[in-house]
Structures are given as C-alpha cells and as structure tokens.
PyMOL CGO cylinders between C-alpha atoms (Angstrom):
from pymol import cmd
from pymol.cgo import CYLINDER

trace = [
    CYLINDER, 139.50, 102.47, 150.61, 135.97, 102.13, 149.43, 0.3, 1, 1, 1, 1, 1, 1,
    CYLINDER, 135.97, 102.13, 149.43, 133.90, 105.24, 148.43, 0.3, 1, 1, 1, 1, 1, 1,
    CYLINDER, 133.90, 105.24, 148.43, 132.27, 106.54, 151.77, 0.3, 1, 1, 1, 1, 1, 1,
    CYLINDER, 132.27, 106.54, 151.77, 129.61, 109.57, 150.74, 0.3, 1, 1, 1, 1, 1, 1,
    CYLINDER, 129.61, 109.57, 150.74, 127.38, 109.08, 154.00, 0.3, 1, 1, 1, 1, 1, 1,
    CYLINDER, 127.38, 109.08, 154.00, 128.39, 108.93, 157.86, 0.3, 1, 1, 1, 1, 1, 1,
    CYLINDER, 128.39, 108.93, 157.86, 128.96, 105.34, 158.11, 0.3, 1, 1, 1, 1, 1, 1,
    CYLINDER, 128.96, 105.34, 158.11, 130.20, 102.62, 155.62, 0.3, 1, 1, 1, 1, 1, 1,
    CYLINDER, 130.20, 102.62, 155.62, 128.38, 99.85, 154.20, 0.3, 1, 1, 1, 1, 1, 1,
    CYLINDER, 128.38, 99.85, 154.20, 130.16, 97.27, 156.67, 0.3, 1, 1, 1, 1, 1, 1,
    CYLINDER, 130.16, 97.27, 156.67, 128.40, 99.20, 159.22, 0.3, 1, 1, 1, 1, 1, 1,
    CYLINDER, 128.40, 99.20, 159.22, 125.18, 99.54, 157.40, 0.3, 1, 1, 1, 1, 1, 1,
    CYLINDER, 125.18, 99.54, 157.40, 124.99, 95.94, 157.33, 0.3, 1, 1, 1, 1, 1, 1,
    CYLINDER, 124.99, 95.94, 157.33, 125.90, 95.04, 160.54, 0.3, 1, 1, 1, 1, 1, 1,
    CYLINDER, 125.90, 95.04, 160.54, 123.09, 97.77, 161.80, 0.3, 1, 1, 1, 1, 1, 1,
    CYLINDER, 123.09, 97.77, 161.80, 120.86, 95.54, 159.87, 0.3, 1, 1, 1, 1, 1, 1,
    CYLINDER, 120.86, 95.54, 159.87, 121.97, 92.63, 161.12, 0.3, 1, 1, 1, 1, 1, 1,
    CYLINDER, 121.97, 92.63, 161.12, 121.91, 93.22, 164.49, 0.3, 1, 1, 1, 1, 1, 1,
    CYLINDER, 121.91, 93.22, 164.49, 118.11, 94.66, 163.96, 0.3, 1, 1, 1, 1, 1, 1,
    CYLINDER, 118.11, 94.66, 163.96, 117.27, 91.08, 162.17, 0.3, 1, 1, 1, 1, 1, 1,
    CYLINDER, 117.27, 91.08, 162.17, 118.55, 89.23, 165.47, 0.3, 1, 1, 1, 1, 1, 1,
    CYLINDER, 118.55, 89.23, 165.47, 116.54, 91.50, 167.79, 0.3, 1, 1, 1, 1, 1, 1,
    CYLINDER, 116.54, 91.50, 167.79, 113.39, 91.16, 165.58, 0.3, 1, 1, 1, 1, 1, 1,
    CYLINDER, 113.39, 91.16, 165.58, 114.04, 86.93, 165.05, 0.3, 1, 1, 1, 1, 1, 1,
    CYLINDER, 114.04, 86.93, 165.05, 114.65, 86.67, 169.09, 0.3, 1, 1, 1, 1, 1, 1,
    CYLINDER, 114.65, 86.67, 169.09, 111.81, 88.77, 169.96, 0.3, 1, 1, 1, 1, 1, 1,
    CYLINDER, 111.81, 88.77, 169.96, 109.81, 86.38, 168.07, 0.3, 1, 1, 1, 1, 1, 1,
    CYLINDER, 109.81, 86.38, 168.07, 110.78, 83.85, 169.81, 0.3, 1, 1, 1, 1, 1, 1,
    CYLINDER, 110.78, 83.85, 169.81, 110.50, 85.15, 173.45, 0.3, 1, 1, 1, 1, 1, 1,
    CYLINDER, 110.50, 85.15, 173.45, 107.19, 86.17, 172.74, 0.3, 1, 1, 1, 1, 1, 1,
    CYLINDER, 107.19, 86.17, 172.74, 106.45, 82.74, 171.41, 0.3, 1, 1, 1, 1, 1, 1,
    CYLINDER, 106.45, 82.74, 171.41, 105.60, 83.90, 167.37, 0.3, 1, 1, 1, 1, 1, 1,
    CYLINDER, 105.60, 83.90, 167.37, 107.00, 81.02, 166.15, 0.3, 1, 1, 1, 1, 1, 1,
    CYLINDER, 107.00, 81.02, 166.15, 104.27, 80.48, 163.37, 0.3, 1, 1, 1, 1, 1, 1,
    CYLINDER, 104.27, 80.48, 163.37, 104.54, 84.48, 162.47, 0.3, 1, 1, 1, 1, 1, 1,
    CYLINDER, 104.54, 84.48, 162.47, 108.70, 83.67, 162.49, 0.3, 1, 1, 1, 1, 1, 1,
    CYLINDER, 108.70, 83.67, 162.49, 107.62, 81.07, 159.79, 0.3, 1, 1, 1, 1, 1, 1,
    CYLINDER, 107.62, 81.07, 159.79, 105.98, 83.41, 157.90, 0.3, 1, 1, 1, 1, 1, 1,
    CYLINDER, 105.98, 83.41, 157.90, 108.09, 85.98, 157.80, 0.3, 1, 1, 1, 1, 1, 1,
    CYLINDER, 108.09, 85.98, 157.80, 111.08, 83.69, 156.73, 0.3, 1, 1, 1, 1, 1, 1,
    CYLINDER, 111.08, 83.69, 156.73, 109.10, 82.04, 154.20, 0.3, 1, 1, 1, 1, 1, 1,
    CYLINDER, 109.10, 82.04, 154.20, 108.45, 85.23, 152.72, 0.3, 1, 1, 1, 1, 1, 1,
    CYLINDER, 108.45, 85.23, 152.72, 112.52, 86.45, 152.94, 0.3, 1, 1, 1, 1, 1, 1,
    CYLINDER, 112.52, 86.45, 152.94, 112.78, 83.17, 151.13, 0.3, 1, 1, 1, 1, 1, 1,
    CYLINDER, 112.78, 83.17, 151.13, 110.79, 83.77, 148.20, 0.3, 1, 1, 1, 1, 1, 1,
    CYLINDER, 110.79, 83.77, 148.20, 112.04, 87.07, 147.65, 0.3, 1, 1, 1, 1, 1, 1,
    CYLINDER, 112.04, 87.07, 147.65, 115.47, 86.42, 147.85, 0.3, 1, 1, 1, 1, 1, 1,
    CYLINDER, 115.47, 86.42, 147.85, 114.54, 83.60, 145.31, 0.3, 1, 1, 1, 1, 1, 1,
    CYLINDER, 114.54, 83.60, 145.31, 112.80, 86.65, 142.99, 0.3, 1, 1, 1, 1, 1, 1,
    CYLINDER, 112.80, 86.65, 142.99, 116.14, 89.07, 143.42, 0.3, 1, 1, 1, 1, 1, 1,
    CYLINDER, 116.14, 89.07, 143.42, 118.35, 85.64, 141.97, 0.3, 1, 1, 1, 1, 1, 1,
    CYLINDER, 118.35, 85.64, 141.97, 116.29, 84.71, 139.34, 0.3, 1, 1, 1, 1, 1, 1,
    CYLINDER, 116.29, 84.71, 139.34, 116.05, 88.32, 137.93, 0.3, 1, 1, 1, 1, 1, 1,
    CYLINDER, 116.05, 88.32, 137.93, 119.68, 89.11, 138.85, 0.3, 1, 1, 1, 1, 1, 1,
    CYLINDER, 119.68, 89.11, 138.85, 121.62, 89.85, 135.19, 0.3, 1, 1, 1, 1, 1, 1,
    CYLINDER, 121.62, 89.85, 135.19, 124.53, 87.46, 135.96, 0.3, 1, 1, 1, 1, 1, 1,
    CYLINDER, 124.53, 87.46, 135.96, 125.20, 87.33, 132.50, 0.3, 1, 1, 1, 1, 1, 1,
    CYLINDER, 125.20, 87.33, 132.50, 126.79, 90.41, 131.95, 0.3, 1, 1, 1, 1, 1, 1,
    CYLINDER, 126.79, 90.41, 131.95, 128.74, 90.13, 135.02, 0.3, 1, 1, 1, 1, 1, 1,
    CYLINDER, 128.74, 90.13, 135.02, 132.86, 89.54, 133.94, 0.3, 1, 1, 1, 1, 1, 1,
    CYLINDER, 132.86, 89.54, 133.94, 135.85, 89.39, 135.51, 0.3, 1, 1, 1, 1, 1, 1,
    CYLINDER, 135.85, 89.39, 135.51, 137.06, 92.57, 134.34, 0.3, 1, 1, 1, 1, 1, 1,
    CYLINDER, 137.06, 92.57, 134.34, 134.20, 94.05, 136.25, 0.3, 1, 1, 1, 1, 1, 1,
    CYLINDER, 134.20, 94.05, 136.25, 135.18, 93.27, 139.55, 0.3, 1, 1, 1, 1, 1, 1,
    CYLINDER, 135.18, 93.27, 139.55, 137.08, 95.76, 141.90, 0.3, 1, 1, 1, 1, 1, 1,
    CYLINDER, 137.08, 95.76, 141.90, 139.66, 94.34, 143.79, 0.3, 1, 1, 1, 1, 1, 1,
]
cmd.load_cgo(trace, "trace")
C-alpha cells in the first residue's frame, strides 16, 4: 500500500478537491458568473500549460516508475 504519513490518502485528498471544484464551478453557474467561470478556467488553462512545459519529462524512465 502507498505511503500514508497524514490522516487521509491522496485518493481522498483529491477527491476533497474535486468535489470543492464542482461546488465552486456550479455555484458559478447558479449565480449566473458565467463570464468570471471563463476567467477562471482560462487562467487553470494557462497554468496547467506552464506546469507541462516546465515539467522535466526527460529524465523520467521506466525504471522510475512504482508499480
């Protein structure tokens, strides 16, 4: 099992954030944000963009992956 040092896992970490990403996106949209929702999304765009293009993929190997 993976390495758990806090009180919940990462799968639950994540789905925490998830679940706080649908709540914020829907509220948007009750309330009628819809230009603030394009905002927003452009700017997870772009920085998901940024965290790829300085990623170091090229060290990444097979041998490094934990199975």
């Amino acid at each position: 099992m993976a390495n758990q040092t806090g009180r919940f896992g990462r799968r639950t970490i994540a789905l925490f954030w998830a679940l706080i990403v649908a709540v914020v996106i829907g509220g948007f949209i009750y309330f009628e944000q819809i230009a603030l929702l394009y905002v927003i999304a452009t700017l997870a765009l772009v920085a998901l963009m940024l965290v790829v293009a300085f990623a170091d993929l090229e060290s990444v190997g097979r041998e490094n992956i934990e199975g």
